[in-house]
C-alpha positions in Angstrom: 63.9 42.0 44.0 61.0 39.9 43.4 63.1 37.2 41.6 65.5 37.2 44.3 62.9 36.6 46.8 61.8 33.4 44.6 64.9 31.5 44.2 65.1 32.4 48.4 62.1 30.3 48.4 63.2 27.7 46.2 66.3 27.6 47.6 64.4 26.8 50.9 62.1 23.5 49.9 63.2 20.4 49.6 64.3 18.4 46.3 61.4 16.6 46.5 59.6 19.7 46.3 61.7 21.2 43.4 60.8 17.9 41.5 56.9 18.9 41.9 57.3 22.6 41.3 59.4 21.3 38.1 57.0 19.4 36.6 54.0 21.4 37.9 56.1 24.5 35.6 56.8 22.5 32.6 53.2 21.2 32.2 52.2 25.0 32.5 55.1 25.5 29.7 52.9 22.8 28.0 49.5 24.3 28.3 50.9 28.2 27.5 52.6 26.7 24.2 49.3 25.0 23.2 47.5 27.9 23.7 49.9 29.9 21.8 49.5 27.6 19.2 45.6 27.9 18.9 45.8 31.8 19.4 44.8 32.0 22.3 47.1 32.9 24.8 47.1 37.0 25.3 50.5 37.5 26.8 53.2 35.4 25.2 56.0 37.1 27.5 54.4 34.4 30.2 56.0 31.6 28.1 59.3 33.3 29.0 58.9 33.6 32.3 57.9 30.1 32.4 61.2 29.1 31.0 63.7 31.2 33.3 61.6 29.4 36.3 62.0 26.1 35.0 65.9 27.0 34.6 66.1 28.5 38.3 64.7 25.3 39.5 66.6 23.1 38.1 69.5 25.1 38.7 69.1 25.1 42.6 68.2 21.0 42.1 71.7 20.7 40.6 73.2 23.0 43.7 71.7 21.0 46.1 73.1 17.9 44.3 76.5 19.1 44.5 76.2 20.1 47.9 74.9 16.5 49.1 78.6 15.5 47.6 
């Protein structure tokens, strides 16, 4: 439920927005893998979760794209 609610919300902001969000979760992709790789990063399953955003956003950037054709 709570994922659905988040892709609601992505699905609601503009691409402009997505592109922020986008690069806003990649460089906290960047900053958990570094952590990771110094040991110290606590809960690795946040990488993960990090990921499937960054997939759900760009997903609904490449629906909005199609939908502007």
């Amino acid at each position: 439920m709570k994922i659905k609610a988040y892709v609601e919300g992505l699905k609601a902001k503009s691409v402009t927005e997505l592109n922020e969000e986008l690069v806003a979760a990649k460089k906290e992709l960047f900053n958990l893998r570094f952590q990771n790789a110094t040991n110290q990063l606590e809960n690795t399953s946040r990488i993960k979760d990090v990921r499937k955003n960054i997939a759900r956003i760009q997903t609904v950037i490449a629906e909005k794209a199609n939908a502007a054709q």
